[in-house]
Short mmCIF file of the C-alpha atoms (twelve columns), coordinates in Angstrom:
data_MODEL
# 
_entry.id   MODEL 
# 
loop_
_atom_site.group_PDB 
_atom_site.id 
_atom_site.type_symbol 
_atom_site.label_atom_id 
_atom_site.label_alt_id 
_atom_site.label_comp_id 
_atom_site.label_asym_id 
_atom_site.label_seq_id 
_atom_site.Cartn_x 
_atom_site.Cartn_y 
_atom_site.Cartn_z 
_atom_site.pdbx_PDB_model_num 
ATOM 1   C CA . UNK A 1   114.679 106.890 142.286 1 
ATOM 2   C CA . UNK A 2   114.609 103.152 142.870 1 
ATOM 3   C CA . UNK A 3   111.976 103.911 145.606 1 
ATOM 4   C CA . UNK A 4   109.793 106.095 143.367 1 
ATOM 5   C CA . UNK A 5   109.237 103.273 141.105 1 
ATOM 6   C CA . UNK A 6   108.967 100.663 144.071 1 
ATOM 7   C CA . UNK A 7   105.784 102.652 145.396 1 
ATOM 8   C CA . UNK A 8   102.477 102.018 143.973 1 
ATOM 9   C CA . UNK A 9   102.012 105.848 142.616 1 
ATOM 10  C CA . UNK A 10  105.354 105.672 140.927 1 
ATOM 11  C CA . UNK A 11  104.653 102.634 139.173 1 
ATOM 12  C CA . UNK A 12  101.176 104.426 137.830 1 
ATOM 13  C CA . UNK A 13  103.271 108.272 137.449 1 
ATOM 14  C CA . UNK A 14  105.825 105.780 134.768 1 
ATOM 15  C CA . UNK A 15  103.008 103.829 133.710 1 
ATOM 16  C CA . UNK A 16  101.295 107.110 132.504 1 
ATOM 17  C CA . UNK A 17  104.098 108.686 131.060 1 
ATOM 18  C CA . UNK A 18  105.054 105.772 128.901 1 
ATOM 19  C CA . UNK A 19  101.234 105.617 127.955 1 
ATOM 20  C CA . UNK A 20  101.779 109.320 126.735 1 
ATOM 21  C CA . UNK A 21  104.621 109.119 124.883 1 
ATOM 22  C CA . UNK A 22  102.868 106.107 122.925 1 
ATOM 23  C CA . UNK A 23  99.755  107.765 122.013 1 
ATOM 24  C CA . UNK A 24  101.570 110.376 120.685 1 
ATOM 25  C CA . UNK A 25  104.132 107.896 118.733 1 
ATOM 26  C CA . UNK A 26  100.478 107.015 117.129 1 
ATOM 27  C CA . UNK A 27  99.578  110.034 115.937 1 
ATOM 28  C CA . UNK A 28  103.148 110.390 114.039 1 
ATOM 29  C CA . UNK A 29  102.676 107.020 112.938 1 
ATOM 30  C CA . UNK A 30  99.059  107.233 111.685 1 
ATOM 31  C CA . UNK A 31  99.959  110.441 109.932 1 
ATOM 32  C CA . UNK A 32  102.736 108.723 108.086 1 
ATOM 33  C CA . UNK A 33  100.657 105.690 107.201 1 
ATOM 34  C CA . UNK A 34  97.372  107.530 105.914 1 
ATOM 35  C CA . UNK A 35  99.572  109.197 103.428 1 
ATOM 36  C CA . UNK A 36  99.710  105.894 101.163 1 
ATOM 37  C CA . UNK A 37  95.718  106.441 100.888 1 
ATOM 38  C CA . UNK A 38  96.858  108.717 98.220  1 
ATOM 39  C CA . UNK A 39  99.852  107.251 96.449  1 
ATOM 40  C CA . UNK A 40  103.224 106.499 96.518  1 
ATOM 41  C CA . UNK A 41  105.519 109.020 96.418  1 
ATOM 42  C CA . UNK A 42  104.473 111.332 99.797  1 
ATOM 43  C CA . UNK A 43  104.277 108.275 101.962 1 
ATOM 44  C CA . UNK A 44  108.035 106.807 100.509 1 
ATOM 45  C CA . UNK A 45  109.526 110.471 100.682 1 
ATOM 46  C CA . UNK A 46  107.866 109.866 104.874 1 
ATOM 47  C CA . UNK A 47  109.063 106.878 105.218 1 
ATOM 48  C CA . UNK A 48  112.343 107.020 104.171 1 
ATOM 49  C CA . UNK A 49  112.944 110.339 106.564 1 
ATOM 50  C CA . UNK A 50  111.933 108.032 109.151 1 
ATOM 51  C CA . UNK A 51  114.209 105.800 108.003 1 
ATOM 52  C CA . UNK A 52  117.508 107.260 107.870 1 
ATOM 53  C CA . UNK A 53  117.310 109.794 109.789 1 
ATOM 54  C CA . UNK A 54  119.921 109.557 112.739 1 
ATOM 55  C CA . UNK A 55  118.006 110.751 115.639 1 
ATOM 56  C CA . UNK A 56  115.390 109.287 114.870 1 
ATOM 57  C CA . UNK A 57  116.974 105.706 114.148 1 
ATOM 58  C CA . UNK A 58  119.575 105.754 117.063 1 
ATOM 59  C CA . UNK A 59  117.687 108.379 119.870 1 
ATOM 60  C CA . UNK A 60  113.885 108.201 119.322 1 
ATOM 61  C CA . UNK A 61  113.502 104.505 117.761 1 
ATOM 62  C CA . UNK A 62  115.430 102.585 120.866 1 
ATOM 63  C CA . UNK A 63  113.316 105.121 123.576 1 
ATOM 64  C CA . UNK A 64  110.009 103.593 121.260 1 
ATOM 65  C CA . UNK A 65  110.933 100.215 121.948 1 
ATOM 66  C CA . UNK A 66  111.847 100.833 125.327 1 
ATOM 67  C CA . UNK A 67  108.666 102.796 126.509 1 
ATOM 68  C CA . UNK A 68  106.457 99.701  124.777 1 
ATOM 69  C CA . UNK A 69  108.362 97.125  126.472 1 
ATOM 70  C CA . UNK A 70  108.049 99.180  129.787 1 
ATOM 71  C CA . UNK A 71  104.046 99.991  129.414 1 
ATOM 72  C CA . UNK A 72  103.628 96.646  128.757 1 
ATOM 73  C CA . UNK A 73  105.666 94.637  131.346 1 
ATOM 74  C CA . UNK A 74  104.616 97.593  134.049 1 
ATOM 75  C CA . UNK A 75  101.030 97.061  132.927 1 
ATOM 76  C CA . UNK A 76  101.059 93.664  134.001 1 
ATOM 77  C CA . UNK A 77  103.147 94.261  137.039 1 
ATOM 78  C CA . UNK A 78  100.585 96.326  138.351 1 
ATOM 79  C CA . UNK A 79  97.536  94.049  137.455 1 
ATOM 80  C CA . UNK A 80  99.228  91.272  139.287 1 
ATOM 81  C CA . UNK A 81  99.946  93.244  142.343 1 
ATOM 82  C CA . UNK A 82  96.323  95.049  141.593 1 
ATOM 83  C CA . UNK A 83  95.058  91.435  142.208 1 
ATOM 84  C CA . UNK A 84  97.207  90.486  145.324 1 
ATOM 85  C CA . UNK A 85  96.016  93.556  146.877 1 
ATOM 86  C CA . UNK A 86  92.314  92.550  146.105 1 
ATOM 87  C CA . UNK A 87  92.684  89.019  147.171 1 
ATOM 88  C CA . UNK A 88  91.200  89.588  150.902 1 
ATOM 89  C CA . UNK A 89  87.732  88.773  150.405 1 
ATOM 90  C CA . UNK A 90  85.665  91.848  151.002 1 
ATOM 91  C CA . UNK A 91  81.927  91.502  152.244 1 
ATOM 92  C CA . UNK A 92  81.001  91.852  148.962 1 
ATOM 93  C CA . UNK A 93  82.849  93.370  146.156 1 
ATOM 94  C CA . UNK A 94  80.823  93.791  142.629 1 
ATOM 95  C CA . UNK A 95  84.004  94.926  140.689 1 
ATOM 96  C CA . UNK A 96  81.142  95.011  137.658 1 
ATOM 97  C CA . UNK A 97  79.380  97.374  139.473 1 
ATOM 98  C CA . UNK A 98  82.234  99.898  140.179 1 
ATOM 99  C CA . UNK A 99  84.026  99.511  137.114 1 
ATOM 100 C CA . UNK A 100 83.827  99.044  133.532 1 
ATOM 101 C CA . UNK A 101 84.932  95.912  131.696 1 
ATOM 102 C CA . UNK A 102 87.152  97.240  129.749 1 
ATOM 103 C CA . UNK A 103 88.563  98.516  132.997 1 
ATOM 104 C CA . UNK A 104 89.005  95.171  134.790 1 
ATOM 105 C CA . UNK A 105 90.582  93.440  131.678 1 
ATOM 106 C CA . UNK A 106 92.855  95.601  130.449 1 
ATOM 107 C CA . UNK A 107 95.472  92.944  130.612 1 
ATOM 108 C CA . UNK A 108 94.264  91.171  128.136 1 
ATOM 109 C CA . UNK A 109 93.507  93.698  125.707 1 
ATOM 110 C CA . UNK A 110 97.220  94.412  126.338 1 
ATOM 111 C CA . UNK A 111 98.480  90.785  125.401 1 
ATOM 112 C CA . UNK A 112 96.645  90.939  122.201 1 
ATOM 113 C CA . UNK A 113 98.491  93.764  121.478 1 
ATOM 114 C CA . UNK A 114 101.827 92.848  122.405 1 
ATOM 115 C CA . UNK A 115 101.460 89.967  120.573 1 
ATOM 116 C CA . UNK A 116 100.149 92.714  117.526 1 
ATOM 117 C CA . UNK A 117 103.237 94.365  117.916 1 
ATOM 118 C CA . UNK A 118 105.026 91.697  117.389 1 
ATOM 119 C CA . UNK A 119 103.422 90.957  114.317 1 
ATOM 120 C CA . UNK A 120 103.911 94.378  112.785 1 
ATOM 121 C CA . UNK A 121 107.634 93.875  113.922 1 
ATOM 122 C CA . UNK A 122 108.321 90.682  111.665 1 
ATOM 123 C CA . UNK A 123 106.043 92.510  109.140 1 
ATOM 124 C CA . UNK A 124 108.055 95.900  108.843 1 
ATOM 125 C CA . UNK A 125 110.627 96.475  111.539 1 
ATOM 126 C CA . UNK A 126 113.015 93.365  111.019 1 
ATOM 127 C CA . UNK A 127 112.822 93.375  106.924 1 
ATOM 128 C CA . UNK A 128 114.016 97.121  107.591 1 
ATOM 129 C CA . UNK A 129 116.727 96.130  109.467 1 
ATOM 130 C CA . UNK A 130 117.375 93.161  107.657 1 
ATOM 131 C CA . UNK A 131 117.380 95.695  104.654 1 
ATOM 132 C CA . UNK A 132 119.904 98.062  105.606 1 
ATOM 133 C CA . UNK A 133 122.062 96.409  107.958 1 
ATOM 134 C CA . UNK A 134 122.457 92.699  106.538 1 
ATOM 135 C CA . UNK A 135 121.750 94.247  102.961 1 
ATOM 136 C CA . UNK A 136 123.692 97.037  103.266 1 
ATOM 137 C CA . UNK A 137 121.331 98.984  101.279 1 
ATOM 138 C CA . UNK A 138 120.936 101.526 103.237 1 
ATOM 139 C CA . UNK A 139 119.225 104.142 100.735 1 
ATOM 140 C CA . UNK A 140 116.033 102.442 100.668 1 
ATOM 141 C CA . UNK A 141 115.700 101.746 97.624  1 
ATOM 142 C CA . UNK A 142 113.614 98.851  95.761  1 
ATOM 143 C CA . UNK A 143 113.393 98.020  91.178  1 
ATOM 144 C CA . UNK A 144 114.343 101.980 90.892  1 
ATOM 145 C CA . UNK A 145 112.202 103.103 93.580  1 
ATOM 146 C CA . UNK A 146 111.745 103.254 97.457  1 
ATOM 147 C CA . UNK A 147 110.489 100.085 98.491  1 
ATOM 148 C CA . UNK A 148 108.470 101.170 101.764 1 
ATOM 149 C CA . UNK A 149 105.321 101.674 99.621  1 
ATOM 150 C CA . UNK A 150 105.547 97.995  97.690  1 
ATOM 151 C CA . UNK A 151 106.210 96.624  101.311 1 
ATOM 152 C CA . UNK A 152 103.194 98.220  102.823 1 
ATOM 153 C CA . UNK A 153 100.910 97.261  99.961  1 
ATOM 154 C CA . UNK A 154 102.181 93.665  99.811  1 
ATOM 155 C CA . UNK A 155 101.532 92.947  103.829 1 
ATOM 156 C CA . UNK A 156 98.061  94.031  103.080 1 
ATOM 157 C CA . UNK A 157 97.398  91.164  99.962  1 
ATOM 158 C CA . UNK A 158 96.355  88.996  102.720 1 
ATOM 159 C CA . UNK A 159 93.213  88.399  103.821 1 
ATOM 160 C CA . UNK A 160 94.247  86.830  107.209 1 
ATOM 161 C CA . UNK A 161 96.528  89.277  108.054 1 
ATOM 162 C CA . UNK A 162 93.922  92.187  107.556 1 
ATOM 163 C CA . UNK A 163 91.695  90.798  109.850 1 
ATOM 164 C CA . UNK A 164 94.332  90.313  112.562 1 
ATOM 165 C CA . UNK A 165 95.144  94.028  112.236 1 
ATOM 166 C CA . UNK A 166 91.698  95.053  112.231 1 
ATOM 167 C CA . UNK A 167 90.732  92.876  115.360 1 
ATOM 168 C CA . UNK A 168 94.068  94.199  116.666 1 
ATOM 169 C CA . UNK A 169 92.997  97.648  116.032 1 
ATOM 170 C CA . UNK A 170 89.790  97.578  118.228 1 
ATOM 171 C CA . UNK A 171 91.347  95.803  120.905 1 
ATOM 172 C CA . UNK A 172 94.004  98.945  121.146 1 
ATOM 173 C CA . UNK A 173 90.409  100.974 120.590 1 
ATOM 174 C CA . UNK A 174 88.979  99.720  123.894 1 
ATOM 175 C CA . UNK A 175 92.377  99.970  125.611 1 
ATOM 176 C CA . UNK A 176 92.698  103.362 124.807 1 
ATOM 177 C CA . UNK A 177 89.261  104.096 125.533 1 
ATOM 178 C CA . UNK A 178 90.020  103.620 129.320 1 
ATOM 179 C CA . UNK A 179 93.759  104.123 129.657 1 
ATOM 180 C CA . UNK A 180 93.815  107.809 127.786 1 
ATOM 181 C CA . UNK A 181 91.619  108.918 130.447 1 
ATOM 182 C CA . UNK A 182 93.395  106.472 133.047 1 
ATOM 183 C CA . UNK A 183 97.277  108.052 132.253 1 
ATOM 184 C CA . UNK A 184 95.930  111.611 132.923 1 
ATOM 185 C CA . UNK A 185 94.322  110.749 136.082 1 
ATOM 186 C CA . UNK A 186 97.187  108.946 137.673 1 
ATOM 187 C CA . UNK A 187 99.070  112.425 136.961 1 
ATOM 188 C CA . UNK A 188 96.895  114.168 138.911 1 
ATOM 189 C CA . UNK A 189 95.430  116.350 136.268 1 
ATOM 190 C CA . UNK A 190 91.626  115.680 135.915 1 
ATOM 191 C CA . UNK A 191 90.220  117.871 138.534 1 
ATOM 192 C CA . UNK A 192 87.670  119.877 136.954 1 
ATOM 193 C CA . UNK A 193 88.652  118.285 133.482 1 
ATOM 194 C CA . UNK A 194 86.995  114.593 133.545 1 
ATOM 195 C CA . UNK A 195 84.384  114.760 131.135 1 
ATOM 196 C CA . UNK A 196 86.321  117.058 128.422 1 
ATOM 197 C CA . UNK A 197 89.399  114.519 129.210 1 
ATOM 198 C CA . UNK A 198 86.906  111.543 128.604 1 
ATOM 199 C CA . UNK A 199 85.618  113.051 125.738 1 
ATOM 200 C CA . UNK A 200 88.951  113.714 123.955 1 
ATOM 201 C CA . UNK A 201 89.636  110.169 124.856 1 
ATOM 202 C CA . UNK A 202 86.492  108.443 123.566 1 
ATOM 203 C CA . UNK A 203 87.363  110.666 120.340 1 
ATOM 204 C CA . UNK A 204 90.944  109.255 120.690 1 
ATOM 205 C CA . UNK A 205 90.388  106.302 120.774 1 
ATOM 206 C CA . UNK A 206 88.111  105.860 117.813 1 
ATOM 207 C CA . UNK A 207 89.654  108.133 115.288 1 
ATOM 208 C CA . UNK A 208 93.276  106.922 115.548 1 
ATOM 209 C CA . UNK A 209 92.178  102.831 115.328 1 
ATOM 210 C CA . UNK A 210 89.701  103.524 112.670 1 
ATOM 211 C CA . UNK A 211 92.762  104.954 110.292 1 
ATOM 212 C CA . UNK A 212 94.629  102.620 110.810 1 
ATOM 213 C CA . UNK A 213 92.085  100.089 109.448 1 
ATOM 214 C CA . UNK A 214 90.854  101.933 107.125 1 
ATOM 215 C CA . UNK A 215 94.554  101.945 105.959 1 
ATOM 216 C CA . UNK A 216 94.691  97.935  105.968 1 
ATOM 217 C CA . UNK A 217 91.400  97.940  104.421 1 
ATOM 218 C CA . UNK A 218 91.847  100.201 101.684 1 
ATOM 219 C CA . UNK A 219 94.865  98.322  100.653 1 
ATOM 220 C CA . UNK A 220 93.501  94.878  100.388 1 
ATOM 221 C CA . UNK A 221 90.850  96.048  98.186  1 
ATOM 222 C CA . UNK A 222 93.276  98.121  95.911  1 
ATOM 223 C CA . UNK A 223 96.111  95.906  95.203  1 
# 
């Protein structure tokens, strides 16, 4: 197993995988989050499911973290050895020409990100944890009410936040523009497929950043 990983196609087989299991952790996520659009009470019942709910606090949350600290630290583990291996000067090598630039900069699309993620950690993740763990109140519960709503809305009172989520958000647009279409490909599984793949992806990639800002959005103009 050790091996698998060692070998450039192993590091792009994980690489992929991880990238799949994240997309679809945004999907979930967006679903849950485009509830508050339309009030309180669907997106807190969400919300506090997510919450509490064993497996997915003790099985599915620590995989989460794990697969985004893996994409990320593999991501740049193969751009660095991407760039040893490109270091012999060719005749003449136009990456521009073969490649998109999206395509060549992907790692730093993925450090704004990272550093997004970390963001939306100190915003949401650690007040959760800091909530029902240091709180002890482990029900959720906020002045009579679940407080996941009134948390949300609060984050979103600030103008300079929204912007960094919205700039955040079409970074991760233009990363998943290329890697949606990338993760499938390094499985194998294009041939014959491309265009519909690239298609899905382009479609991908626009719908699921664009709720998420319209969700930021919508709350700093309704509060």
């Amino acid at each position: 197993m050790s091996g698998f990983f060692k070998s450039s196609i192993g590091r792009k087989v994980a690489m992929a995988l991880s990238a799949f299991f994240l997309m679809f952790f945004l999907i979930i996520h967006l679903a849950v989050n485009i509830t508050s659009l339309f009030g309180e009470t669907l997106f807190n019942d969400l919300s506090h499911f997510m919450g509490t709910n064993p497996l997915i606090q003790f099985a599915l949350q620590p995989v989460l973290i794990f697969g985004v600290v893996f994409h990320f630290v593999m991501g740049f583990v193969l751009e660095i050895k991407n760039k040893k291996a490109n270091g012999i000067p060719y005749a003449k090598n136009n990456g521009a020409a073969n490649s998109t630039w999206m395509s060549r900069n992907m790692i730093y699309s993925g450090l704004v990100i990272l550093a997004f993620i970390v963001l939306h950690f100190i915003d949401f993740w650690i007040p959760e944890l800091n909530t029902k763990y240091v709180l002890g109140d482990m029900s959720g519960m906020h002045d009579g009410g679940y407080r996941y709503y009134h948390e949300l809305v609060e984050k979103f009172h600030n103008p300079a936040r929204v912007i960094a989520y919205v700039v955040a958000f079409i970074l991760l647009g233009l990363h998943l523009a290329h890697g949606f279409t990338s993760a499938f490909q390094s499985m194998g599984i294009t041939a014959g497929r491309k265009k519909t793949l690239q298609s899905i992806g382009k479609a991908y990639s626009i719908i699921i950043p664009l709720g998420f800002i319209i969700v930021a959005v919508f709350h700093f103009f309704n509060h």
